[in-house]
N, C-alpha and C positions, 0 to 999 in steps of 0.2 A: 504494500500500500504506500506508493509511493507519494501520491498528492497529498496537499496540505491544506486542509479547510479551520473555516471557527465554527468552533461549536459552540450554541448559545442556549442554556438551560436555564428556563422560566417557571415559574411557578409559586404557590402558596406555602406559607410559614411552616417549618417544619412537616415538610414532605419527603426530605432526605437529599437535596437539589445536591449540596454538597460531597455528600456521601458519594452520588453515582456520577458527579464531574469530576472526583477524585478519582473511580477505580477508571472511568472511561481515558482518563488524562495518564492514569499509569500504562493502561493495554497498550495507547497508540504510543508512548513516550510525547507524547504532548504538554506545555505548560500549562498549570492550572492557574486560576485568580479568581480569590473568594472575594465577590466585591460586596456581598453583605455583611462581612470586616472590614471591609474599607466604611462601609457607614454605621457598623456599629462603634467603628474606633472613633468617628466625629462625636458619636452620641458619647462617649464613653470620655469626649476632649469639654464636651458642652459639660455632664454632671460632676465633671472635676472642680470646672471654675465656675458654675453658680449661672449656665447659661439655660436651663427650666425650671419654672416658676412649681409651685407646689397642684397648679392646675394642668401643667403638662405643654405650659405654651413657651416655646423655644426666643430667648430673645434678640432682637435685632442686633446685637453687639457681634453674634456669632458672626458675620459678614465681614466686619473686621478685623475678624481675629483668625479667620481661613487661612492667610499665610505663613502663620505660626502651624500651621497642623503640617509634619509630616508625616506618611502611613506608608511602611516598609515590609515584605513578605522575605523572612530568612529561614531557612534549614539548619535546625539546631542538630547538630551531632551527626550519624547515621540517618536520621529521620529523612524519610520520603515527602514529609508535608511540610510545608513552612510554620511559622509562626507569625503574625503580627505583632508591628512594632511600631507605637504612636510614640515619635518625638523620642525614637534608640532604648523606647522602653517594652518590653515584652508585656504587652496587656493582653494575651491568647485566652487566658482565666475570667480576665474581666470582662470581657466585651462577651459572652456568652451566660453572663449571669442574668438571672432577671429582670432585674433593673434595669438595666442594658435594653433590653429586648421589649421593654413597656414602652421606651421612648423611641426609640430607631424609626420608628415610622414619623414621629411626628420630624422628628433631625431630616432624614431622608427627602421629606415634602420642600425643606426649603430650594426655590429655584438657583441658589447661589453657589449651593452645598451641592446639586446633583451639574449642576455645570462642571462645578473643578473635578470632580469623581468621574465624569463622565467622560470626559477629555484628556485623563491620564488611563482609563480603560482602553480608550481606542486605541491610543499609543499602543498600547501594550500586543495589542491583538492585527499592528500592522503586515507583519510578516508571517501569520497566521497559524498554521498546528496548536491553536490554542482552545482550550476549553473554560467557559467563565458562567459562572451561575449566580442570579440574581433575578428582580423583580423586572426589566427593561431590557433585557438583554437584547432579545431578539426584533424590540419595534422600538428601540430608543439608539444604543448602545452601538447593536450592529444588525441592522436591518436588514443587511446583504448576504447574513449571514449561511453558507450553506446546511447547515442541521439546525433547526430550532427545534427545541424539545419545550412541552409545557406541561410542568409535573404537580398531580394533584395525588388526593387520597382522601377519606371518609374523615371528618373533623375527631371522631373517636379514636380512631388510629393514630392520628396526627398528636393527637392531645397524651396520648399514652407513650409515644415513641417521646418525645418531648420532656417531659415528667420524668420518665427513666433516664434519659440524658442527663437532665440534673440531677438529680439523685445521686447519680453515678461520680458524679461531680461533687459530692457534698451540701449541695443547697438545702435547704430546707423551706418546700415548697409545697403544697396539698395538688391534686390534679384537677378542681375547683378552679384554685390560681391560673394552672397553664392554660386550663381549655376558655378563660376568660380573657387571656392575653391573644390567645393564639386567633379568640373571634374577633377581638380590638384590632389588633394588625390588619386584620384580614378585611375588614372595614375602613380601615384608614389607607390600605394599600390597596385599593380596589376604588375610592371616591376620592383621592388628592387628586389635587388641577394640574400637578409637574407629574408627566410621566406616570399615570396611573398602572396597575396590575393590569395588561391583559396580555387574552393569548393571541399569539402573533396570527395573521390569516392564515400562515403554512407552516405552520406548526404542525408537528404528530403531536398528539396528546401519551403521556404515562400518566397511567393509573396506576401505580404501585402500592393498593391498598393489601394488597395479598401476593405480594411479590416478595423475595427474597433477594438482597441486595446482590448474590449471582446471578437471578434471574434480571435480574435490569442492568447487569451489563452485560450480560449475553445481545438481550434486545437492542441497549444502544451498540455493541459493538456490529449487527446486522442491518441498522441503521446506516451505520457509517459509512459500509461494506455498500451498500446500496446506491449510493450517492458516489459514490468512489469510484464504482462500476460502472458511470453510467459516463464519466469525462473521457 
């Protein structure tokens, strides 16, 4: 498989977007970019320095304070995955907590915040073999994109894979919590004015509600194959 495409994978909050641009990015040796760490690392730069209000509203300072954020993916040790690095600090921990995750959508919404995210993703994805998942991948990001994938699964599933995620992580969270965070996002990312949640027109859709993270790389890797075949 010689040619080189981008793959652009879309979809709703914990559906595993990650998970399967990670194994699909290892099968091809393709670069991956979690760009929903590039905007949790902003939200995670916003609740440092006092930039939302106790009602959730992000404030206008953030705008000038964007060229202070730097947001870095490095490979600690042996590891296959990078980690995120806001401003040469490893925040991998924190920008996957909660908190983190309550706000991201409202951070995400500002048109200022998805301009400069947006504009070092394309960079990224110029020379292509790349794999990047996120909310816009495929009708903002890179609408040229040859695979857009749009990855869903049953809000139960969603809310349980989640839950156990933290867990596993130490939080100390109820599944009450997640599956109210997980409808907020999904409602905030589905009705914001910059770049709302959809799915692309030529998108395949993944339902990975009773899949097994082999079987969704098998399918995207037949995916690929497909498209590959066809240059």
């Amino acid at each position: 498989m010689n040619r080189k495409i981008i793959i652009a994978v879309d979809g709703y909050s914990s559906t595993g977007k990650s998970t399967a641009a990670k194994a699909i990015a290892r099968r091809l040796g393709y670069i991956y970019v979690d760009t929903g760490a590039m905007y949790r690392a902003v939200t995670l730069f916003c609740i440092q320095n006092g930039l939302i209000d106790s009602s959730g509203k992000v404030s206008d300072r953030l705008k000038s304070l964007l060229p202070d954020i730097r947001i870095e993916f490095r490979k600690s040790g042996g590891s296959e995955t990078a980690d995120t690095y806001l401003n040469d600090v490893n925040v991998e921990k924190e920008i996957r907590s909660i908190e983190t995750a309550s706000h991201v959508s409202a951070v995400s919404a500002v048109p200022e915040v998805r301009e400069l995210l947006v504009g070092q993703q394309q960079l990224m994805g110029q020379a292509k073999g790349i794999v990047m998942d996120g909310r816009d991948i495929g009708t903002v990001v890179f609408p040229e994109a040859e695979l857009k994938v749009f990855m869903t699964a049953s809000p139960e599933i969603r809310a349980m894979r989640r839950f156990s995620e933290l867990k596993a992580k130490g939080e100390t969270v109820s599944l009450d919590e997640v599956r109210r965070n997980i409808e907020e996002r999904d409602c905030m990312d589905t009705h914001r004015k910059v770049s709302p949640l959809r799915q692309a027109a030529d998108a395949v859709v993944l339902d990975n509600s009773s899949m097994t993270p082999e079987e969704q790389l098998e399918w995207l890797y037949e995916r690929v194959n497909e498209i590959c075949e066809q240059a």
